[in-house]
C-alpha positions in Angstrom: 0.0 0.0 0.0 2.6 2.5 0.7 4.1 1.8 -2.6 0.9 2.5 -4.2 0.9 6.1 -2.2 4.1 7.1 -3.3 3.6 6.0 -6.9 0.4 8.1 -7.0 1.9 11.3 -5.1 5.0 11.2 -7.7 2.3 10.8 -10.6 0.3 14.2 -9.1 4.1 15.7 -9.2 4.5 14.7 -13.2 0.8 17.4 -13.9 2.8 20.5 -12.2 2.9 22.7 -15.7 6.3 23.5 -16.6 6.1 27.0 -16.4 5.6 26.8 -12.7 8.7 25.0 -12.2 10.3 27.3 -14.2 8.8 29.8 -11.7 9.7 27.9 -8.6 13.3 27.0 -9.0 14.4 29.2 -12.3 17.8 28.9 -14.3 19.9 25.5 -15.1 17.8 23.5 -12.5 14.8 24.5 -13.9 15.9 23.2 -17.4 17.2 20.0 -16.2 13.8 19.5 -13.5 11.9 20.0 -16.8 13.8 17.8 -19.8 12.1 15.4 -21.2 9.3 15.8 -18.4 11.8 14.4 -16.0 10.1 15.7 -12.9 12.0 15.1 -9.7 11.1 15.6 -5.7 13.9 17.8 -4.8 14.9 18.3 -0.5 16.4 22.0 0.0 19.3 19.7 0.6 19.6 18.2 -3.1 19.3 21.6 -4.0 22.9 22.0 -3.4 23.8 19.2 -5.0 22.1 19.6 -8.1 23.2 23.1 -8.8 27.0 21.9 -8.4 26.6 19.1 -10.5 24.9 21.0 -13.2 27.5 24.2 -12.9 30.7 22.2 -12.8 32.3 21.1 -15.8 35.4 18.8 -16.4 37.3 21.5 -18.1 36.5 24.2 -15.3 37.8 21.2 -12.5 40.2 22.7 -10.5 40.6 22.5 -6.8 43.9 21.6 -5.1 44.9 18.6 -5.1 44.7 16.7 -1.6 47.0 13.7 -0.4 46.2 12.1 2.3 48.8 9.5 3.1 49.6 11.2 6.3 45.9 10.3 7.5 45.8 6.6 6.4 47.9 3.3 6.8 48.6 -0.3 5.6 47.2 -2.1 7.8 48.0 -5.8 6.3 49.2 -6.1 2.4 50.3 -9.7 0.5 51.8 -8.4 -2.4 54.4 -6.4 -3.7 52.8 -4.5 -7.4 49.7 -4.5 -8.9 50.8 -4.3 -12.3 48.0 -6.1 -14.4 46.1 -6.9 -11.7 42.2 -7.1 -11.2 41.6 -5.2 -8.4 38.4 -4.5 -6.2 38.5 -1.7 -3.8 35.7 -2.3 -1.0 34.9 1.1 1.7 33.8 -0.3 4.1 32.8 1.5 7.7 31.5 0.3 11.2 31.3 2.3 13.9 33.3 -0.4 16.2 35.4 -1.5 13.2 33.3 -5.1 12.8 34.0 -6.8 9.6 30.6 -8.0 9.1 30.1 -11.6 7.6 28.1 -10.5 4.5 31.2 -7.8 3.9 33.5 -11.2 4.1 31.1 -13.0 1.7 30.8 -10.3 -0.7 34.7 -9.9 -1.1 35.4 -13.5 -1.2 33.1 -13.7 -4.3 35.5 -11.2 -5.6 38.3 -13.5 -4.4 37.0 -16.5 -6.7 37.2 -14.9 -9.7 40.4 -14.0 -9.6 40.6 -10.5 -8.4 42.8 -8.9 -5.6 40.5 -7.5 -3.2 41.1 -4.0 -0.7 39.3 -3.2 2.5 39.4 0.1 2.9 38.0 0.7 6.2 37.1 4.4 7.9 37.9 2.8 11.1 40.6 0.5 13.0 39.9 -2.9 12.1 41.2 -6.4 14.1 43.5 -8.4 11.4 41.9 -11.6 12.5 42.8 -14.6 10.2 40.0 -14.7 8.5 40.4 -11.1 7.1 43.3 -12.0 6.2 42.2 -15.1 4.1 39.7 -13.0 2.5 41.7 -9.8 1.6 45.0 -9.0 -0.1 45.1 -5.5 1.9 43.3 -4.0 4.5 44.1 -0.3 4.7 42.9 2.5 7.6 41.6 6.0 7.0 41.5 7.9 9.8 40.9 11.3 8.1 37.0 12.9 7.2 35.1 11.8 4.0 33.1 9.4 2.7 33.4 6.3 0.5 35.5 8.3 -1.9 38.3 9.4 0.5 38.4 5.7 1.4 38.9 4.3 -1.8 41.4 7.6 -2.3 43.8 6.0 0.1 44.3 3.0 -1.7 45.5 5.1 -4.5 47.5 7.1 -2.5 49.5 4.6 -0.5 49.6 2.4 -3.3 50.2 4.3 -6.7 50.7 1.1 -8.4 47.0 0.4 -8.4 47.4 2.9 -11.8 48.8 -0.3 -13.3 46.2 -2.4 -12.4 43.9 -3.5 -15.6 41.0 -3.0 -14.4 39.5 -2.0 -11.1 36.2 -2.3 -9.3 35.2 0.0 -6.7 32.5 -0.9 -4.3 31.3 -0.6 -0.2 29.4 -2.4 2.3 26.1 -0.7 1.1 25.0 -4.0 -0.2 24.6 -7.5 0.2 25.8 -9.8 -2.5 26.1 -11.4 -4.6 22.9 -12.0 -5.2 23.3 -13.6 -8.6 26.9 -14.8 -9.7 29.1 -11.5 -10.6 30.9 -13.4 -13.2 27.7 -13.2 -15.5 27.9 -9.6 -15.0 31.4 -8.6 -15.3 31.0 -11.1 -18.9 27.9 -9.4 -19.9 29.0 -6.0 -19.6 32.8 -7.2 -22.2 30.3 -7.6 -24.6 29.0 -4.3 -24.6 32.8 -2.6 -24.7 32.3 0.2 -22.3 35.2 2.0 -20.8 33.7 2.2 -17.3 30.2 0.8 -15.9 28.2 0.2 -12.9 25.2 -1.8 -12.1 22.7 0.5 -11.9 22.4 4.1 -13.2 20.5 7.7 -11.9 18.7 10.2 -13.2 18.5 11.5 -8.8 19.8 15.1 -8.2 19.2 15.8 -11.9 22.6 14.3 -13.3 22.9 11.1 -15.2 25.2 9.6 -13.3 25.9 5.5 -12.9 25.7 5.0 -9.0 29.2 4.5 -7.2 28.3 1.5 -4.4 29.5 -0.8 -7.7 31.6 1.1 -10.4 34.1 -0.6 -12.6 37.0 0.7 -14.8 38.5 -0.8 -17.5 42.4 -0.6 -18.6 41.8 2.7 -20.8 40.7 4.5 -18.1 42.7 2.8 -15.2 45.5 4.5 -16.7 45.1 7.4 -18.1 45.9 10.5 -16.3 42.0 11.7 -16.5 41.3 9.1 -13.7 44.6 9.9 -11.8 43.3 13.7 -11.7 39.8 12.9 -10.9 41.5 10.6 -7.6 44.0 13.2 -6.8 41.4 15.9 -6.5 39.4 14.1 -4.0 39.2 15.9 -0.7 38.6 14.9 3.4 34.8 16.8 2.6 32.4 16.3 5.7 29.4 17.4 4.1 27.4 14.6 2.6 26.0 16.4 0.2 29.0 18.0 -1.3 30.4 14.8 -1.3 27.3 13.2 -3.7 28.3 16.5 -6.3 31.5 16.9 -5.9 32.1 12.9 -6.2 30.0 10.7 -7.0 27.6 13.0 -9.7 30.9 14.5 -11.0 32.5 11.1 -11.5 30.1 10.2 -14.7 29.8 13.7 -16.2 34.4 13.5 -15.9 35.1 10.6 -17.8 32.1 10.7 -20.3 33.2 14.6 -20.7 37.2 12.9 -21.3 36.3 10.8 -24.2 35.0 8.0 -22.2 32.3 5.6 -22.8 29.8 5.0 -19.4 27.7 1.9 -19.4 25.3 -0.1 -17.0 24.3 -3.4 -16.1 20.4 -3.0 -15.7 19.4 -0.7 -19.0 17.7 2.7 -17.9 14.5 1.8 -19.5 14.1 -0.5 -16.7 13.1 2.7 -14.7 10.0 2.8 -16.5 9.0 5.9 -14.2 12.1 8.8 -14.8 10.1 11.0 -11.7 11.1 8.1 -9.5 13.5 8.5 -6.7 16.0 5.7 -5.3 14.5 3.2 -8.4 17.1 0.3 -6.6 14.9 0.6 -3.7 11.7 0.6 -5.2 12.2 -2.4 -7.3 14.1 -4.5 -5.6 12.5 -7.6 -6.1 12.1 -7.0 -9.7 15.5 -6.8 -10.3 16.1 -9.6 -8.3 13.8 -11.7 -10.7 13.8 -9.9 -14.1 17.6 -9.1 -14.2 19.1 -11.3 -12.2 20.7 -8.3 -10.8 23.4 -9.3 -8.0 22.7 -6.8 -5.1 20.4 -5.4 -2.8 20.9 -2.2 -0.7 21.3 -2.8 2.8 18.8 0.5 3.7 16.0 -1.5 2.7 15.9 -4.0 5.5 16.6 -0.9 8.4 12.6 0.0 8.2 13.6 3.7 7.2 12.1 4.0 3.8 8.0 3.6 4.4 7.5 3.2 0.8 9.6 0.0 0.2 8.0 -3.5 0.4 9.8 -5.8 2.4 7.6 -8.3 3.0 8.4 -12.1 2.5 12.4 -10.9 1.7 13.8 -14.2 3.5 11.9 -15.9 1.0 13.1 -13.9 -2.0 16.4 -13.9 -1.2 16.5 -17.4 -0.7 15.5 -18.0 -3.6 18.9 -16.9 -5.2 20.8 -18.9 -2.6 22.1 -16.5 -0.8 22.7 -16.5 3.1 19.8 -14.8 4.7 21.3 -15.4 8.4 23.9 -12.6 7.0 21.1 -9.8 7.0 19.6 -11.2 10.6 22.7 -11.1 11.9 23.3 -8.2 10.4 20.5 -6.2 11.6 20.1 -7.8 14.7 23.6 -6.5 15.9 22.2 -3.4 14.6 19.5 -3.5 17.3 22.1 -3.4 20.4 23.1 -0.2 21.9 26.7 -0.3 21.7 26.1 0.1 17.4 
């Protein structure tokens, strides 16, 4: 029922006559709120965020260029260069550094295929043996930021990873895999992108592919477009300047360089372009239609009114994967000291 609801209030939304946007908000937002009919529900927050992402262009990219090797550490590493390599970078954050057993499941996947997998935490983490089974480094940021700033000390402390032929950057976001990832990473050589996530946005009004699952091929790995984009990535606090400054800049960047984007699920998928958060919303159709390998984590915290959770243990066990990861999951959630 309350997907009905929000369906319905976002359909009212689509009947507000352009002009009145136009009215309302004025200037680049206005033109991108009205494209193509492309209505969006807009916070004041995402305000910010939007007009940053629609005023910035890769030419005018200039702020200084931030290191932060003094705020981060090698924490455990089991090789030497990275030259060639597949790599995976996984942020990963927990208020009382716990590596979580869906985190340890979703890297090993990664592990399997071949790939030399990175935690990079935001907080001290305890190099028990199993972390060290499952990843080939586990590095410490101690410094602000986000995702971005995490996966930004990899490159930092380990500059080879520019030599690597392809890399994947993910976080703890999600549980997976769902579906095997080797169907996804072969599906998307066929379609000869340069980089390309599983999912992608219209939110904020940028086209953007969503960073909890990006991947880079060789091309981009190293050319000195993506070393520029990682060296100009700051210790920003503000979650919202991250989103523009990062992950909404990120796409516009390397499609603006020459560079080809791509996505797993095609956009037509999101039938519905006023939607918000479309990963959420559907969940269980991509599950089933698409055989799409994640689900957020944010759905199963009881947050977001709208989604439909119900019967989830059944759905995801349907694709074989370990429900007693999300119980255990949320259920350490539930106890004061998290």
């Amino acid at each position: 029922m309350k997907v009905v609801i929000r369906r319905i209030i976002l359909s009212i939304i689509g009947w507000i006559p352009k002009k009145y946007i136009r009215m309302c908000f004025g200037g680049a937002i206005a033109n991108v709120l009205i494209d193509d009919s492309k209505l969006l529900q807009l916070t004041k927050d995402r305000f910010y965020g939007c007009y940053q992402a629609v005023n910035t262009h890769p030419m005018t990219y200039s702020k200084d260029d931030s290191n932060i090797v003094d705020s981060a550490s090698i924490l455990y590493q089991s090789f030497q260069r990275l030259d060639g390599e597949k790599v995976v970078l996984l942020a990963h954050w927990d208020p009382i550094g716990i590596v979580d057993d869906y985190v340890l499941y979703y890297a090993a996947s990664f592990k399997e295929m071949g790939f030399t997998v990175f935690l990079c935490s935001a907080h001290n983490v305890k190099l028990t043996s199993q972390i060290k089974d499952t990843f080939d480094c586990v590095l410490w940021r101690k410094c602000d930021g986000y995702d971005f700033t995490s996966w930004k000390a990899a490159f930092d402390l380990l500059p080879t990873l520019y030599l690597a032929s392809q890399i994947t950057i993910t976080n703890d976001s999600i549980f997976a895999p769902l579906h095997p990832l080797n169907d996804v990473y072969s599906e998307m050589r066929k379609g000869g992108s340069d980089f390309w996530g599983l999912s992608f946005s219209e939110e904020r009004c940028v086209p953007h592919i969503q960073s909890y699952f990006v991947v880079f091929n060789e091309n981009v790995v190293k050319s000195q477009f993506f070393k520029l984009f990682w060296d100009k990535i700051d210790t920003q606090a503000d979650k919202q300047k991250v989103i523009a400054q990062n992950e909404l800049f990120l796409t516009q960047w390397l499609t603006g360089c020459g560079f080809t984007a791509g996505a797993y699920v095609p956009h037509t998928f999101f039938n519905n372009p006023m939607i918000l958060g479309p990963i959420y919303l559907y969940w269980k159709e991509l599950i089933r239609d698409y055989n799409f390998p994640a689900v957020k984590r944010h759905i199963f915290l009881n947050q977001l009114w709208w989604i439909d959770t119900a019967g989830w243990r059944e759905e995801l066990q349907k694709t074989g994967y370990p429900a007693n990861f999300i119980e255990s999951y949320l259920h350490r959630r539930e106890k004061p000291s998290d």
